[in-house]
N, C-alpha and C positions, 0 to 999 in steps of 0.2 A: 708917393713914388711906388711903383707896381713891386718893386723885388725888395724892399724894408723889410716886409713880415717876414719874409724869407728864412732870416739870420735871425727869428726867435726860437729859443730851442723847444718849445712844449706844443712846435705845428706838429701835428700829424703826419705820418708816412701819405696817408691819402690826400692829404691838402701841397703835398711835395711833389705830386707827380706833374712829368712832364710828356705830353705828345712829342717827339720830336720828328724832326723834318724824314718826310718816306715819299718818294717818289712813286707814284699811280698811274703815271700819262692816260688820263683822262680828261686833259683840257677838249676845248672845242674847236671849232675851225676861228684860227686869226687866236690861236693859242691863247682862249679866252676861259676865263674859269667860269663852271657852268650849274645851274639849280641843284643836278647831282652832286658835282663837289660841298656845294652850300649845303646839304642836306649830309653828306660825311663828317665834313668839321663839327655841325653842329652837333650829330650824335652823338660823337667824343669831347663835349664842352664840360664836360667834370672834372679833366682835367686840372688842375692848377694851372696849367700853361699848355697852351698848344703852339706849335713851330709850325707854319706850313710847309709843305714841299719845298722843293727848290726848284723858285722863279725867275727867268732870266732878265736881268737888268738890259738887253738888247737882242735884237736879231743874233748878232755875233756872238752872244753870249749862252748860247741855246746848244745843247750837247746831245739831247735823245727827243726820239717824236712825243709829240702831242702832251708838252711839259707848257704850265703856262707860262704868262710872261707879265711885265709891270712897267714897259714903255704906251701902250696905247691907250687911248680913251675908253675902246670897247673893254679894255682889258683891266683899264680900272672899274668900270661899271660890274663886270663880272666878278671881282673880288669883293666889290662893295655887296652883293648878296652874299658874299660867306661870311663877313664880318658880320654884317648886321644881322644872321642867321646865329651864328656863334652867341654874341651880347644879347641877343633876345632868351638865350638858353642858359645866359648865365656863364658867359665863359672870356676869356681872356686869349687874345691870337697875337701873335708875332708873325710875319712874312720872311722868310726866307728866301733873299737874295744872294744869285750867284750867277756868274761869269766863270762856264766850265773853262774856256782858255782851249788847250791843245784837245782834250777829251770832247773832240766833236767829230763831224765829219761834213767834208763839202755841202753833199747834198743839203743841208741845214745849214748851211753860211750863207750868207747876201750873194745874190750872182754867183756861187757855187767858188765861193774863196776859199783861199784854204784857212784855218783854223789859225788861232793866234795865240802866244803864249811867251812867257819870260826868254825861252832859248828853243831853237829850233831841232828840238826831239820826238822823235816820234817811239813812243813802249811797245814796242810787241807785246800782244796779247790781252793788251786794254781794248776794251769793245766800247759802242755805243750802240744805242735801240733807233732803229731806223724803220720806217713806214717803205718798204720796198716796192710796195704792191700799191701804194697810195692807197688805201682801203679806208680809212680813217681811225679813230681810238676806237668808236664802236664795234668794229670788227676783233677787235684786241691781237690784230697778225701782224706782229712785226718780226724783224728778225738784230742778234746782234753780230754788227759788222767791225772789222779794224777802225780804230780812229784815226785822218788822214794824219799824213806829214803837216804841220805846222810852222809858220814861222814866226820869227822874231820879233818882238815890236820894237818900233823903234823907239826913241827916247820921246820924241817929239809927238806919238800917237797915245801916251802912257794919260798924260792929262783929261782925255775926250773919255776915256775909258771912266777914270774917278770921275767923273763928271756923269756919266752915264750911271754909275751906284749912286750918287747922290740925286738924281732926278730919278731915281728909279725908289729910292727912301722918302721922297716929298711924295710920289703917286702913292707908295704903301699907305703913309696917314691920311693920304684924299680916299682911299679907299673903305679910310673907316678902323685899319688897323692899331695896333695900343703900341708897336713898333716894332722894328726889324731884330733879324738876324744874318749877317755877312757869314756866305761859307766860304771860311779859308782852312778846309779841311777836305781830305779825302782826294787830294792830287788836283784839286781845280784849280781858279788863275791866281789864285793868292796865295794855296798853298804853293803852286807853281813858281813861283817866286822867292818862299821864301827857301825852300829845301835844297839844298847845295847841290845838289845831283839833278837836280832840276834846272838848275840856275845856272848856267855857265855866262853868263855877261861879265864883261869886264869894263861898264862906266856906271856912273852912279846907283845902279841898280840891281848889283851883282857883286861878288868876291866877298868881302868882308861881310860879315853877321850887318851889319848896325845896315849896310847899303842892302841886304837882301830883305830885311824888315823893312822900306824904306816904301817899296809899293802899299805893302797892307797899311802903314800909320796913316801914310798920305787918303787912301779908304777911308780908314776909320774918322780921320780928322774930316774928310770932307760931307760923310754920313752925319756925324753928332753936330757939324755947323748947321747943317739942311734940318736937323729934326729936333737937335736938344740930344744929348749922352745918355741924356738916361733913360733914352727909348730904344738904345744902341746896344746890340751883344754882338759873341761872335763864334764861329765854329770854329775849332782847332783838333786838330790829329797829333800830336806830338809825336807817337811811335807804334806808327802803323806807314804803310807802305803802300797805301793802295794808288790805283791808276798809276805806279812805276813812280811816285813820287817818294824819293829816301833822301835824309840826312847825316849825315857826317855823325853831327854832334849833337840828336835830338833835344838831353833832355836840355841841354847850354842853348840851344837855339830857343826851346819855347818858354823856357823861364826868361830870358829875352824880351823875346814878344811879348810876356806877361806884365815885365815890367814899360814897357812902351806902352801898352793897355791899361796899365791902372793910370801910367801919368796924365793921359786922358780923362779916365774916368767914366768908362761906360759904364754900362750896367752889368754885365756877366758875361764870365767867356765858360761856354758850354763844351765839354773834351767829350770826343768821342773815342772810345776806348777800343779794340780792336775783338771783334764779336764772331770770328769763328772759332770754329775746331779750334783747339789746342793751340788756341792763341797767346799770346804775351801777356803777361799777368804785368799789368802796369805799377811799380815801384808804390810803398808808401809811403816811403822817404820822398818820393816826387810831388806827390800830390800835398804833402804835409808843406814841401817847401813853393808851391803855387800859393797855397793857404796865405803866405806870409808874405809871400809878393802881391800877389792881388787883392783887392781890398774892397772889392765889388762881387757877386753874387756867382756863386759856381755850382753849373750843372753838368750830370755827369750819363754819356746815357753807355751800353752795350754791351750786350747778354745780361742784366741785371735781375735779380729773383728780389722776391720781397726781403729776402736772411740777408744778399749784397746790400740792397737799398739802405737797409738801416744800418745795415755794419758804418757803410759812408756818411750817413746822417748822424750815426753815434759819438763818430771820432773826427769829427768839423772838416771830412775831405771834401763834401758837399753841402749844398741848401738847396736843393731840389734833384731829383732823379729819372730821367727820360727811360722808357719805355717803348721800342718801336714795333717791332712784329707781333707784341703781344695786344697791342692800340689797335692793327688793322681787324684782329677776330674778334675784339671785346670791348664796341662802343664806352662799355661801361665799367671801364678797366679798375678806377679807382675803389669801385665800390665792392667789386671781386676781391681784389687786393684786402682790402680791411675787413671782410669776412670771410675770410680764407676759403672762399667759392671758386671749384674749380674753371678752369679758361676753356673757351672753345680755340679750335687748332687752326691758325691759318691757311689758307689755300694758296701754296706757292704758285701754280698755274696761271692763279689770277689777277697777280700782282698789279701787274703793268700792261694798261689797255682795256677794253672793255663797255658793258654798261655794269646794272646794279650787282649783279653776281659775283661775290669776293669783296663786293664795296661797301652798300648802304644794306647787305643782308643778313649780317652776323646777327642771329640774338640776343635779350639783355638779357640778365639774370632774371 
């Protein structure tokens, strides 16, 4: 099983690190992932663990341009060169599956629908990255726009949806992938569901804690049927607030979820910690009491230094530790890390869009 070694204490900080999921929008046309992208992951295969971006499990589920996707044939054929590009180099990839939910906009919906999600909310001031100009990823010119008004799903739409992560987790392993990861973090359709303030429903999939966890189990259980659990992880945001997604009673909701996750039995639920400025400094008392709820493999990634990484590693709040902005400028992050060789600076400009410039250009040591 891939995450066993994990939880032995005498791994290496370098054999702990994780790539985790960073969005590029550099798919190709018919949102298919492309020789470039295969040639980025594989640079970064020293990783312990690499998360792909985040890939829409449907047309519907697609939030920003030129992001790929894991419904098509073409689109499994395109993933299968990054896998097999990745395992030729000696590396280890998980796909990252998600269903943004309300954080989309028309123009990227089927027939220009509106956006779909637990309750009909629209956040001021959540954007998404939109192709305005139709130019394509190459050009790298998009702009970010409001994400539209959304509505409600109904009860009876909620099935096709799971069903849609779980056909979208049998194409990941056709792809060549070693397994997934569901994002139910960062305001998308799962966390969209479960966050009270997100969630105003009032039948089986809303009000009470146990009904608003009630979409993501139903996920999870329908993911680990399709592939096996222990190819299953998950993103979670406990307390953080982005895309206008807040709780009530965060840390009571995702010790919650955690425990609905171990009962399962997947493999690791990866937190992601809130990574700006003068951010919230996430409890230790929290993470010590996930520790003891969960009972499967925990990765931790945002704003992490090598002194955080081990402090986490030293005091059993993790078994691996993600690494994001520091991945896009330094293919060869692991190896910097462990001989304390300084990092080259990423290019914010060139995040998202593009071709090689900002992507497959960085230096190794």
């Amino acid at each position: 099983m891939l995450f066993e070694n994990y939880a032995l204490n005498n791994l290496r900080l370098q054999n702990r690190i994780v790539m985790p999921p960073m969005t590029r929008s550099r798919a190709g046309e018919g949102d298919v992932a492309t020789e470039m992208m295969a040639e980025y992951y594989a640079q970064r295969a020293s990783a312990g663990l690499i998360i792909s971006e985040g890939t829409q499990i449907s047309r519907q589920g697609q939030g920003y341009a030129w992001t790929p996707g894991m419904y098509s044939d073409a689109q499994i054929a395109g993933w299968k060169k990054v896998t097999d590009a990745v395992h030729k180099a000696g590396g280890k990839i998980f796909a990252q599956l998600w269903h943004v939910g309300r954080v989309s906009h028309t123009v990227l919906q089927p027939e220009g629908a509106a956006p779909v999600s637990s309750s009909a909310i629209q956040v001021d001031g959540v954007k998404v990255f939109v192709d305005v100009e139709g130019r394509g990823p190459q050009s790298g010119v998009g702009a970010m726009v409001q994400h539209s008004m959304p509505r409600a799903l109904t009860v009876e739409e909620i099935p096709a949806i799971v069903n849609d992560y779980a056909q979208a987790a049998r194409n990941a392993i056709e792809a060549g992938f070693d397994g997934i990861e569901l994002h139910g973090a960062n305001g998308y359709l799962i966390n969209q569901f479960i966050d009270s303030q997100a969630n105003l429903r009032d039948d089986e999939y809303g009000g009470a804690l146990q009904n608003r966890l009630r979409f993501m189990k139903e996920v999870v259980e329908a993911v680990s049927a399709a592939i096996g659990k222990e190819r299953v992880g998950i993103r979670l945001a406990p307390l953080t607030t982005l895309m206008g997604s807040k709780d009530d009673t965060p840390e009571a909701t995702y010790l919650a979820a955690a425990c609905v996750l171990n009962e399962i039995g997947i493999a690791y639920i990866h937190i992601a910690e809130a990574d700006w400025e003068d951010a919230p400094v996430m409890p230790a008392a929290f993470k010590e009491a996930l520790r003891i709820i969960f009972h499967g493999a925990l990765i931790y990634s945002g704003k992490y230094t090598r002194a955080r990484a081990e402090e986490a590693l030293e005091n059993g709040w993790a078994d691996l530790i993600g690494f994001g902005r520091p991945f896009i400028a330094n293919p060869d992050l692991p190896h910097r890390l462990a001989n304390d060789i300084p990092l080259n600076a990423p290019i914010a400009g060139q995040f998202f869009g593009g071709g090689k410039e900002g992507y497959v250009d960085y230096p190794t040591a």
